[in-house]
Each structure stands twice: as structure tokens, then as C-alpha cells.
MARMIZA-448152 format. One record per atom (N, C-alpha, C): x, y, z; residue number from 1; atom name; residue in three letters. Coordinates in nm, 4 decimals, m for minus. Layout:
residues N
+----------+----------+----------+-----+------+-----+
!       c1 !       c2 !       c3 !   n ! atom ! res !
+----------+----------+----------+-----+------+-----+
!        X !        Y !        Z ! NUM !   CA ! ALA !
...
+----------+----------+----------+-----+------+-----+
end
This chain:
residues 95
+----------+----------+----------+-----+------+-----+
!       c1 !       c2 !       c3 !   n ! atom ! res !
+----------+----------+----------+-----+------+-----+
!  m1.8262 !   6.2323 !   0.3652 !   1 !    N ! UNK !
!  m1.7262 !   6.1300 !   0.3509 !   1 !   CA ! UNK !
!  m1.6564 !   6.1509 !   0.2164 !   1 !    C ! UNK !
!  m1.5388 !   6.1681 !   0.2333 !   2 !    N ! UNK !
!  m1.4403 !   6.1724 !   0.1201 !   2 !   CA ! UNK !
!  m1.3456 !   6.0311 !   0.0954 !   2 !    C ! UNK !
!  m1.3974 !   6.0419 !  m0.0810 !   3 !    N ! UNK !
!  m1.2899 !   5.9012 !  m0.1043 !   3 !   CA ! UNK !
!  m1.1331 !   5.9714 !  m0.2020 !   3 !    C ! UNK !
!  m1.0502 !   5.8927 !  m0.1939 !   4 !    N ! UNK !
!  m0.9322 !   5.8953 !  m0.2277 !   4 !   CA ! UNK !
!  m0.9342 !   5.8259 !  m0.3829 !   4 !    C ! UNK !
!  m0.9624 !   5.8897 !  m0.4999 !   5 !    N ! UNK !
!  m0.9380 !   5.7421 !  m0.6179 !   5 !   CA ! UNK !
!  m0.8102 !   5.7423 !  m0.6570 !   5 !    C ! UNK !
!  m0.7185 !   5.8779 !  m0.6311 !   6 !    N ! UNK !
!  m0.6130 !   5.9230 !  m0.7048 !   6 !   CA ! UNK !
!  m0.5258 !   5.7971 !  m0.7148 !   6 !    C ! UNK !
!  m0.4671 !   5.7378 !  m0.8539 !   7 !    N ! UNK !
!  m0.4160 !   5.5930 !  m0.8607 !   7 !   CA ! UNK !
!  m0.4455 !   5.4845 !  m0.7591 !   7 !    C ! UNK !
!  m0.5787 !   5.4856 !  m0.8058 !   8 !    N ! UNK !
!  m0.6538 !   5.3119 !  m0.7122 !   8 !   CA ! UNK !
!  m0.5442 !   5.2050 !  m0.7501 !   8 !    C ! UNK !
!  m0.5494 !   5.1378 !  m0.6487 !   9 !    N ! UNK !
!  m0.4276 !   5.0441 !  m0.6245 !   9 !   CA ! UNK !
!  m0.4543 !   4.9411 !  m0.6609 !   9 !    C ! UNK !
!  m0.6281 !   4.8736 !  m0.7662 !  10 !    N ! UNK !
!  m0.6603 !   4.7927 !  m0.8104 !  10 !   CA ! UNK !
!  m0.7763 !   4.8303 !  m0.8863 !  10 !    C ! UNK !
!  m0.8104 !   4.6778 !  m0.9711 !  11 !    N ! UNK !
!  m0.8970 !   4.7180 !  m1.1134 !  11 !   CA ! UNK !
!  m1.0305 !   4.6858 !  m1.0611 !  11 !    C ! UNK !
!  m1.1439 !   4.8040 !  m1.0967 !  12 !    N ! UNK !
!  m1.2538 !   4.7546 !  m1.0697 !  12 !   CA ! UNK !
!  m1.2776 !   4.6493 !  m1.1059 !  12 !    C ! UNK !
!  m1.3510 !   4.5649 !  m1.0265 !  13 !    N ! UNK !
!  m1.3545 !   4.4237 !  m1.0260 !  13 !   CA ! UNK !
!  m1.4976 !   4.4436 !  m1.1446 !  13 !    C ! UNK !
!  m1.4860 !   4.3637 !  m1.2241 !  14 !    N ! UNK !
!  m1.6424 !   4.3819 !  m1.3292 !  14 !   CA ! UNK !
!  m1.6671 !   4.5033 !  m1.3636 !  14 !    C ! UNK !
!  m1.8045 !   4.4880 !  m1.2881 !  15 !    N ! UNK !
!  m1.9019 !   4.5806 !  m1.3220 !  15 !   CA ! UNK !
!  m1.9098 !   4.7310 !  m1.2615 !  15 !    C ! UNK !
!  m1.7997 !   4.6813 !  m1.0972 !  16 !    N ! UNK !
!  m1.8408 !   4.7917 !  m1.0325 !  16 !   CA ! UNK !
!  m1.8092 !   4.9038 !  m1.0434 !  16 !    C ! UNK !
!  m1.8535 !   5.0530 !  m1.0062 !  17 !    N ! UNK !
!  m1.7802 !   5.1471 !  m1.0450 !  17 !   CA ! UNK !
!  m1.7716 !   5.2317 !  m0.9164 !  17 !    C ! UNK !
!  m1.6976 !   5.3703 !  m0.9158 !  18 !    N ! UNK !
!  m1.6700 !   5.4049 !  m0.7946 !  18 !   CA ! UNK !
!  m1.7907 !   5.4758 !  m0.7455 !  18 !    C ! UNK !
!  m1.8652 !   5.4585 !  m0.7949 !  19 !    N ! UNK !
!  m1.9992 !   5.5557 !  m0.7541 !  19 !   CA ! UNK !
!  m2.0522 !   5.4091 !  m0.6326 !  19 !    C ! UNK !
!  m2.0667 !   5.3132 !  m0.7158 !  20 !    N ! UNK !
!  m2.1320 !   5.2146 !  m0.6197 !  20 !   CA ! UNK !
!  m2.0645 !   5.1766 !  m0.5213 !  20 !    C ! UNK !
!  m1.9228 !   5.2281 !  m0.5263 !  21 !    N ! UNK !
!  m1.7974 !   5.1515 !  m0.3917 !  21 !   CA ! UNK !
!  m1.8861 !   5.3003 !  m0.2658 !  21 !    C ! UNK !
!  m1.8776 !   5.3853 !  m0.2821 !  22 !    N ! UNK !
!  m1.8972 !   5.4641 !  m0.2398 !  22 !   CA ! UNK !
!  m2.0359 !   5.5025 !  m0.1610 !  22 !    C ! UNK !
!  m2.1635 !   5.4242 !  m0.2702 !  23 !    N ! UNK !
!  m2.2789 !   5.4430 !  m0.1839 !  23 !   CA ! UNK !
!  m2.2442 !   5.3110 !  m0.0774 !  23 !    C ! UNK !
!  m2.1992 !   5.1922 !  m0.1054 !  24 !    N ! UNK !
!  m2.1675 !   5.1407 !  m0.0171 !  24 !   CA ! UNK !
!  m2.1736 !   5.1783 !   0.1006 !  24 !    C ! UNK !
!  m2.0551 !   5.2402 !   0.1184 !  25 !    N ! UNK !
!  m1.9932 !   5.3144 !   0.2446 !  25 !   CA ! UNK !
!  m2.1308 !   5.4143 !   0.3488 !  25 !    C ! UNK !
!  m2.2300 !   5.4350 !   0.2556 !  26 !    N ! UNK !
!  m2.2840 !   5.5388 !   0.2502 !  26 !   CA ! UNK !
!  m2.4731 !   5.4440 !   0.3175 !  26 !    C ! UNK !
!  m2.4540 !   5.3133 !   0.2878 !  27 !    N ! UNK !
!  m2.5615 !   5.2204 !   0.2989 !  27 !   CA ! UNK !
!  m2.5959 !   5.2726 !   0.4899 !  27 !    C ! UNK !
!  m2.6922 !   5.2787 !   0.5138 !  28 !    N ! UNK !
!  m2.6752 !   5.2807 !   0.6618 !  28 !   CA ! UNK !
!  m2.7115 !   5.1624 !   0.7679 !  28 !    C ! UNK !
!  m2.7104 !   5.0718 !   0.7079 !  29 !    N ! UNK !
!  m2.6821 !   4.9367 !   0.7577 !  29 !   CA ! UNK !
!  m2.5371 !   4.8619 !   0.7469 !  29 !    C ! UNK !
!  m2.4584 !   4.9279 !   0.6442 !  30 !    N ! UNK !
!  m2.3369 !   4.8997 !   0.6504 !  30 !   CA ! UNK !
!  m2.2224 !   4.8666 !   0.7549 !  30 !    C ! UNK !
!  m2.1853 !   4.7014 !   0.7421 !  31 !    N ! UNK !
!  m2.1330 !   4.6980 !   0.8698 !  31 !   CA ! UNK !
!  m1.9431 !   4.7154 !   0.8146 !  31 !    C ! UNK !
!  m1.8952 !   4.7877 !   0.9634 !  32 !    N ! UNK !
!  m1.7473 !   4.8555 !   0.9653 !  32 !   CA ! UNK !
!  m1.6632 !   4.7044 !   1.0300 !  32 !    C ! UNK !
!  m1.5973 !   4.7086 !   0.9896 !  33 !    N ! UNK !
!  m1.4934 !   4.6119 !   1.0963 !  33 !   CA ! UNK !
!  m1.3608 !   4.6116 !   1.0551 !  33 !    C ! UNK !
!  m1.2615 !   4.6138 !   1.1964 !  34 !    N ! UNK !
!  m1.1550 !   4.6225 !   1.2244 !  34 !   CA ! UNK !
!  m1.0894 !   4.4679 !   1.2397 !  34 !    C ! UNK !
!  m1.0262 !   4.4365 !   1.1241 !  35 !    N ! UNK !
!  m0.9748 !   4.3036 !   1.1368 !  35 !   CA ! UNK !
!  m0.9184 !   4.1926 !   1.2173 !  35 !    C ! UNK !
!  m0.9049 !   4.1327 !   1.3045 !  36 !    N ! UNK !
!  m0.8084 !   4.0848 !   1.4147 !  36 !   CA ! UNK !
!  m0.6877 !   4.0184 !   1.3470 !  36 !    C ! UNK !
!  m0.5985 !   4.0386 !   1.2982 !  37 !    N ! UNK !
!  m0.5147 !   3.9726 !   1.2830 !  37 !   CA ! UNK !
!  m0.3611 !   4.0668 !   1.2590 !  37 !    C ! UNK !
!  m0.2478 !   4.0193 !   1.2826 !  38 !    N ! UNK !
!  m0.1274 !   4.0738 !   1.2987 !  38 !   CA ! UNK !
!  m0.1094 !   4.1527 !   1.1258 !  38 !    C ! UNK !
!  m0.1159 !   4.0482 !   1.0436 !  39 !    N ! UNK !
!  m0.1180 !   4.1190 !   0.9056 !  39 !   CA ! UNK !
!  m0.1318 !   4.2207 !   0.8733 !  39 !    C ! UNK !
!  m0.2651 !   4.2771 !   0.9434 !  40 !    N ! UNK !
!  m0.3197 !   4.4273 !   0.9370 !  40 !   CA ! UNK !
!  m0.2380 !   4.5349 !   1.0552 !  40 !    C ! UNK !
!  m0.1398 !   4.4841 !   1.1353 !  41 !    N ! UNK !
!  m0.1304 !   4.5895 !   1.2647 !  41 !   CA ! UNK !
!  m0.0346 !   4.6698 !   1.2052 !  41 !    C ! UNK !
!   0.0719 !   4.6775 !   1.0511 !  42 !    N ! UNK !
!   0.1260 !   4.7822 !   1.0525 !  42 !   CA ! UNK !
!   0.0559 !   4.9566 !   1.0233 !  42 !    C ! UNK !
!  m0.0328 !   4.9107 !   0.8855 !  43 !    N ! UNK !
!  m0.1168 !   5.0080 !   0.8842 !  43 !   CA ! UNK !
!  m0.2455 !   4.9508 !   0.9014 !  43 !    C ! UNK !
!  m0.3450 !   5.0292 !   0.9622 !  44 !    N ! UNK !
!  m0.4724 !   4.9448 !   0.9829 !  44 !   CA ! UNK !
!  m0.5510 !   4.9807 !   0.8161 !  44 !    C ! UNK !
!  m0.6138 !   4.8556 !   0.8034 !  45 !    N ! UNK !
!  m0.6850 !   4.8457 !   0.7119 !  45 !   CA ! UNK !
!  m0.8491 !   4.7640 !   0.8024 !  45 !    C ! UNK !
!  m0.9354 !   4.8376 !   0.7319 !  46 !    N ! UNK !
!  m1.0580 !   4.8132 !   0.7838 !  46 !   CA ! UNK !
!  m1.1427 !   4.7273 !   0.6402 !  46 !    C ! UNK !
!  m1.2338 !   4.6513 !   0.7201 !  47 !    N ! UNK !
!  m1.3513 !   4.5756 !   0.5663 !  47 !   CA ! UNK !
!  m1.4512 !   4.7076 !   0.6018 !  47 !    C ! UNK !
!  m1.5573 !   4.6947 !   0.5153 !  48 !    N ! UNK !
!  m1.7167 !   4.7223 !   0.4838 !  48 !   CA ! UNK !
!  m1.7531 !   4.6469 !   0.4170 !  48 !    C ! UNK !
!  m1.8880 !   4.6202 !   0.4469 !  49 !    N ! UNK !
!  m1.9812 !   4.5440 !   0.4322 !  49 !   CA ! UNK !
!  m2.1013 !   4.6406 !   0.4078 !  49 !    C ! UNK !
!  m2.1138 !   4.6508 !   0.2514 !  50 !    N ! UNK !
!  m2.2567 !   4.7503 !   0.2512 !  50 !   CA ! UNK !
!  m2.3182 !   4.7468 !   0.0980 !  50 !    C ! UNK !
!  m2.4478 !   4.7734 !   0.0768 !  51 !    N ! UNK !
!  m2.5252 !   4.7743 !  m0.0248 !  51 !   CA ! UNK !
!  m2.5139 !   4.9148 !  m0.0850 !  51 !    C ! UNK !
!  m2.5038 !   4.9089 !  m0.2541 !  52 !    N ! UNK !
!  m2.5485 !   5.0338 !  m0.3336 !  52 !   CA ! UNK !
!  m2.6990 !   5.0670 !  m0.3361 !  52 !    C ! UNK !
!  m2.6869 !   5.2033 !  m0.4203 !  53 !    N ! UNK !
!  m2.8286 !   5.1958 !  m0.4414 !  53 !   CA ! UNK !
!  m2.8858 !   5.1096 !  m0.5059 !  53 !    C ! UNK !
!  m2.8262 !   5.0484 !  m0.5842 !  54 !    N ! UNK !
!  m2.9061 !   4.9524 !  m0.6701 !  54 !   CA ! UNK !
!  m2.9073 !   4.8337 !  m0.5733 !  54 !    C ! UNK !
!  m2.8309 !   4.7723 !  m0.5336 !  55 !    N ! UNK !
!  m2.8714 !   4.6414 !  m0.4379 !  55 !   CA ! UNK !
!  m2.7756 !   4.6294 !  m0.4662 !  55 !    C ! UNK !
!  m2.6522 !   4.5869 !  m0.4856 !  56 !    N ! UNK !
!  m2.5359 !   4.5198 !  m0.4850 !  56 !   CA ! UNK !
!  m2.4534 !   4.4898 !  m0.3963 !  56 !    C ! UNK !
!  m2.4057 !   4.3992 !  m0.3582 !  57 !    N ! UNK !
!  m2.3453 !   4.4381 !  m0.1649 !  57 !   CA ! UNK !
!  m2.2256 !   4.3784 !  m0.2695 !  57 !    C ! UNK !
!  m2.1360 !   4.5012 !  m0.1577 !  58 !    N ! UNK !
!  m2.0218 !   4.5020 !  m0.1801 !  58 !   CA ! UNK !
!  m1.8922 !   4.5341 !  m0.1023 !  58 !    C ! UNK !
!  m1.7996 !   4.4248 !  m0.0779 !  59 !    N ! UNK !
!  m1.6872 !   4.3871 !   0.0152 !  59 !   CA ! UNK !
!  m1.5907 !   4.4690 !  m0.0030 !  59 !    C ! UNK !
!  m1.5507 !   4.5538 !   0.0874 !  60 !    N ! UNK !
!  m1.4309 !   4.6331 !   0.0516 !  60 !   CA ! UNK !
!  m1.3282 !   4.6569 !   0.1898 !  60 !    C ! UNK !
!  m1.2136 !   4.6657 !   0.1196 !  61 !    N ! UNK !
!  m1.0482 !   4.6744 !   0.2451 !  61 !   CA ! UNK !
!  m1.0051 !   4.8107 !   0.2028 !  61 !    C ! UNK !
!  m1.0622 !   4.9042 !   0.3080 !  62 !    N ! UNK !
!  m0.9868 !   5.0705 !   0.2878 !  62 !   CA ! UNK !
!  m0.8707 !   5.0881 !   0.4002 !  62 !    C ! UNK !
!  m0.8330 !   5.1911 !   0.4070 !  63 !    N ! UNK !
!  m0.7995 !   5.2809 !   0.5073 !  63 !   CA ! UNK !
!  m0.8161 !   5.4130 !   0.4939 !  63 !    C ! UNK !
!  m0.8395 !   5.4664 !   0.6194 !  64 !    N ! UNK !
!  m0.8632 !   5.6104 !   0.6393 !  64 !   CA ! UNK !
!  m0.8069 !   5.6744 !   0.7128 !  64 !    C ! UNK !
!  m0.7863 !   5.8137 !   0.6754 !  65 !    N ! UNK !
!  m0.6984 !   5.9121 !   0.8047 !  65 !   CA ! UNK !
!  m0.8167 !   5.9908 !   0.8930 !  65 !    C ! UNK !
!  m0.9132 !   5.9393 !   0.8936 !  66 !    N ! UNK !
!  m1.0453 !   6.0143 !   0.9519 !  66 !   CA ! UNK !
!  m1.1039 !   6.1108 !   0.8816 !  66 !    C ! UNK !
!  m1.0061 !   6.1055 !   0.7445 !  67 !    N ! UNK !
!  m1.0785 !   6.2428 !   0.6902 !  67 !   CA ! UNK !
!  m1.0985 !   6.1627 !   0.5372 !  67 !    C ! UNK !
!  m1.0209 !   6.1077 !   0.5077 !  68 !    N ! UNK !
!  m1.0368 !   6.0816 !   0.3622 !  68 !   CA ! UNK !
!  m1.0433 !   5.9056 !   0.3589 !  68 !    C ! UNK !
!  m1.0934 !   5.8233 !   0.3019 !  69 !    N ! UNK !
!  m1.1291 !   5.6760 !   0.3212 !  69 !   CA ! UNK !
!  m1.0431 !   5.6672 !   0.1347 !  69 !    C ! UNK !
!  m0.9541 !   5.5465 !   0.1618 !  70 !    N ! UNK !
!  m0.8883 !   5.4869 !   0.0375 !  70 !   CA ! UNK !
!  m0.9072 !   5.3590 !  m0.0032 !  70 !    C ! UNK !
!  m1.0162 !   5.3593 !  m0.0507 !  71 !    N ! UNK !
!  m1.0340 !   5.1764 !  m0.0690 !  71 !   CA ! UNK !
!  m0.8999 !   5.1383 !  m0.1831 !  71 !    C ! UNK !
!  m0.8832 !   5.0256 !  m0.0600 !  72 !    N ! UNK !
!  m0.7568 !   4.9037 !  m0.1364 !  72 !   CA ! UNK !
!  m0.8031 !   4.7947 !  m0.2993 !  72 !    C ! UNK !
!  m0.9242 !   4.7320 !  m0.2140 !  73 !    N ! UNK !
!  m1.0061 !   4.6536 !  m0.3006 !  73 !   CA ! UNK !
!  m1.1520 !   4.6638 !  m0.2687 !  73 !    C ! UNK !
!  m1.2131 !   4.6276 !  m0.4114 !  74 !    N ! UNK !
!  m1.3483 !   4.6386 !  m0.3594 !  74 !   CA ! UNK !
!  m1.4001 !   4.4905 !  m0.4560 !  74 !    C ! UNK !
!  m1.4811 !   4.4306 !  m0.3829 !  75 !    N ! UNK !
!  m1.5577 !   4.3533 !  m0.5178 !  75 !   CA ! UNK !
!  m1.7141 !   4.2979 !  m0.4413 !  75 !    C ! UNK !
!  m1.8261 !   4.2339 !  m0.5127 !  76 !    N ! UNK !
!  m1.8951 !   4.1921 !  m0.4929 !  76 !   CA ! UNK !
!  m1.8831 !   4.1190 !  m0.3955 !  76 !    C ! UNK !
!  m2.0231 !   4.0552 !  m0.2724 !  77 !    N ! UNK !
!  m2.0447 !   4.0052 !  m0.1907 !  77 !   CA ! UNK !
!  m1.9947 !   3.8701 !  m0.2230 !  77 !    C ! UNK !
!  m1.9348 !   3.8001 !  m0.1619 !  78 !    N ! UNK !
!  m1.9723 !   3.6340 !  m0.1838 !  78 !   CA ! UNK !
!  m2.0966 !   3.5985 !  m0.1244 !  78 !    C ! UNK !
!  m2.1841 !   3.4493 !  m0.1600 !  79 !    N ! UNK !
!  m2.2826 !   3.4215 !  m0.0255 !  79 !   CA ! UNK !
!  m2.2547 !   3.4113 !   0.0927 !  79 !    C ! UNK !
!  m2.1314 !   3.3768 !   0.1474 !  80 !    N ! UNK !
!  m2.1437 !   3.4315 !   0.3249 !  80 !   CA ! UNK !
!  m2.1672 !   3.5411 !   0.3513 !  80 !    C ! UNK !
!  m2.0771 !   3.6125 !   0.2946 !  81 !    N ! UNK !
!  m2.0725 !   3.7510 !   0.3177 !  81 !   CA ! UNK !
!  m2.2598 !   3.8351 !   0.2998 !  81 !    C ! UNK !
!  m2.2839 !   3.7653 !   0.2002 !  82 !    N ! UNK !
!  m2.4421 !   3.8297 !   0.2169 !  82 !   CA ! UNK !
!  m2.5223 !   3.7386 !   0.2758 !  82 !    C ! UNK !
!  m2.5024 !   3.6691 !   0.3453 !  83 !    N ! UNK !
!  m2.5144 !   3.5872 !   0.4686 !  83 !   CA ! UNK !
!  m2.5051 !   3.6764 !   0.5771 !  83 !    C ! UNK !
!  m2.4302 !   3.7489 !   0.5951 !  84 !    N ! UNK !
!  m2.3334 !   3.7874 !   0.7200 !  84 !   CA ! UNK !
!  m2.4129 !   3.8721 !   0.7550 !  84 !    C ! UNK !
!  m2.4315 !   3.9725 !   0.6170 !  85 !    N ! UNK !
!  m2.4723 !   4.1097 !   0.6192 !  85 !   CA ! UNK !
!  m2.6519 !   4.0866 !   0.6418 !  85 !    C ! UNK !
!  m2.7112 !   4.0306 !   0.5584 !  86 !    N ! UNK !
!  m2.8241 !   4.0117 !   0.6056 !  86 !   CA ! UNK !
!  m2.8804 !   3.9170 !   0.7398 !  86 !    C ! UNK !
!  m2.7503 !   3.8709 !   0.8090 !  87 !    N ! UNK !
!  m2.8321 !   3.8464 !   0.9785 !  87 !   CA ! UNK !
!  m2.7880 !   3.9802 !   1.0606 !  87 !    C ! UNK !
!  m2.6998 !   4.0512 !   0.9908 !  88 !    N ! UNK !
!  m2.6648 !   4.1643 !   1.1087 !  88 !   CA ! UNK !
!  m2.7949 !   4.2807 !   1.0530 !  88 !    C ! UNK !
!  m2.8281 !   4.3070 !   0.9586 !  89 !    N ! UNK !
!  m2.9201 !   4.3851 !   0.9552 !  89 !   CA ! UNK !
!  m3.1146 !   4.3319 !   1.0086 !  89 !    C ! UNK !
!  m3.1358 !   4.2274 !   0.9573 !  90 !    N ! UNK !
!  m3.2284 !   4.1674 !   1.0469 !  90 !   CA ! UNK !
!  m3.2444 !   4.1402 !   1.2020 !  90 !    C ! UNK !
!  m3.0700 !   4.1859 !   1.3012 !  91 !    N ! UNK !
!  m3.0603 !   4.1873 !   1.4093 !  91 !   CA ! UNK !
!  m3.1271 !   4.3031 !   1.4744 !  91 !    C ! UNK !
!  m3.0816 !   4.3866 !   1.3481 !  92 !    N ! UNK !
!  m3.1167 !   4.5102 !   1.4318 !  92 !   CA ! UNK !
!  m3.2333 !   4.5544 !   1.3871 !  92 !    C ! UNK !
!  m3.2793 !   4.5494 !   1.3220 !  93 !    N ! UNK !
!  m3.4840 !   4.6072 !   1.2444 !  93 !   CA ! UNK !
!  m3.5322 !   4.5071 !   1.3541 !  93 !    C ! UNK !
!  m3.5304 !   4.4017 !   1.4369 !  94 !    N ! UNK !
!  m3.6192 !   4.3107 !   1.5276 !  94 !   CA ! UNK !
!  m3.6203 !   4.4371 !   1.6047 !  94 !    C ! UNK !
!  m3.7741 !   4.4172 !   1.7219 !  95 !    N ! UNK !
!  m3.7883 !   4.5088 !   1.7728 !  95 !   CA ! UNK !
!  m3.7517 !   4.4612 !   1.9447 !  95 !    C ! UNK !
+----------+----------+----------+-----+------+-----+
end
């Protein structure tokens, strides 16, 4: 998986850096989703939902040409969001 940083289109939010946007992506519980709404239908922009190595879950709006992934924004989980992420990964470890 290849990322795009060449002039990121926003400021790392805090702490994060592109190493951790990246294991993100890289988490394998990480959930992908395709937005429903008209806003997104000129170019598609996709979320992730995924943890660094260190633990940090972290929310991000890319797009990709299948080959190269350009995150828009990235920042820390809110509590839904690590809400979200930890019932979809407890969905799937049940046996």
C-alpha cells in the first residue's frame, strides 16, 4: 500500500504523524467505508477506521486510484467512533 504525502491538504492534527496514519490503514481489523451521501459522488472519498501500532484509533477521509491512497484528513477517534470500531471488531473474533 502506497500513500501519497506530496502537499497533504491538511495539518497533522496533534500528535499524529504519517507513520501512524498509515499503520492505520495497515490495522487488520480496520474498517473501510464508502460514504452514502451525494457530497461525496463527484470524487469518491472513502473513511477508515483503524488502530496504530501503538493503540491510537484513528479517523481518516482518503481517496485512492487503486494504486496510491491520499489521505484528505486524518485525526483521532472520537468515543463513537471507538464505539463503532470496537463492536465491529468484537463482531467478528465471536466464534
Amino acid at each position: 500500500m502506497e500513500f501519497d504525502w506530496n502537499n497533504a491538504p491538511f495539518e497533522m492534527a496533534g500528535s499524529l504523524t504519517q507513520r501512524e496514519i498509515e499503520e492505520s490503514f495497515e490495522d487488520p481489523f480496520s474498517i473501510r467505508l464508502l460514504p452514502d451521501s451525494s457530497r461525496f459522488s463527484v470524487q469518491a472519498r472513502f473513511f477508515n477506521l483503524g488502530i496504530s501500532a501503538s493503540g491510537l484509533g484513528i479517523f481518516s477521509v482518503y481517496r485512492t486510484n487503486g494504486r496510491l491512497i491520499r489521505v484528505l484528513h486524518a485525526r483521532p477517534f472520537e468515543p463513537e467512533e471507538q464505539f463503532f470500531y470496537q463492536r465491529k471488531v468484537n463482531q467478528t473474533l465471536q466464534p
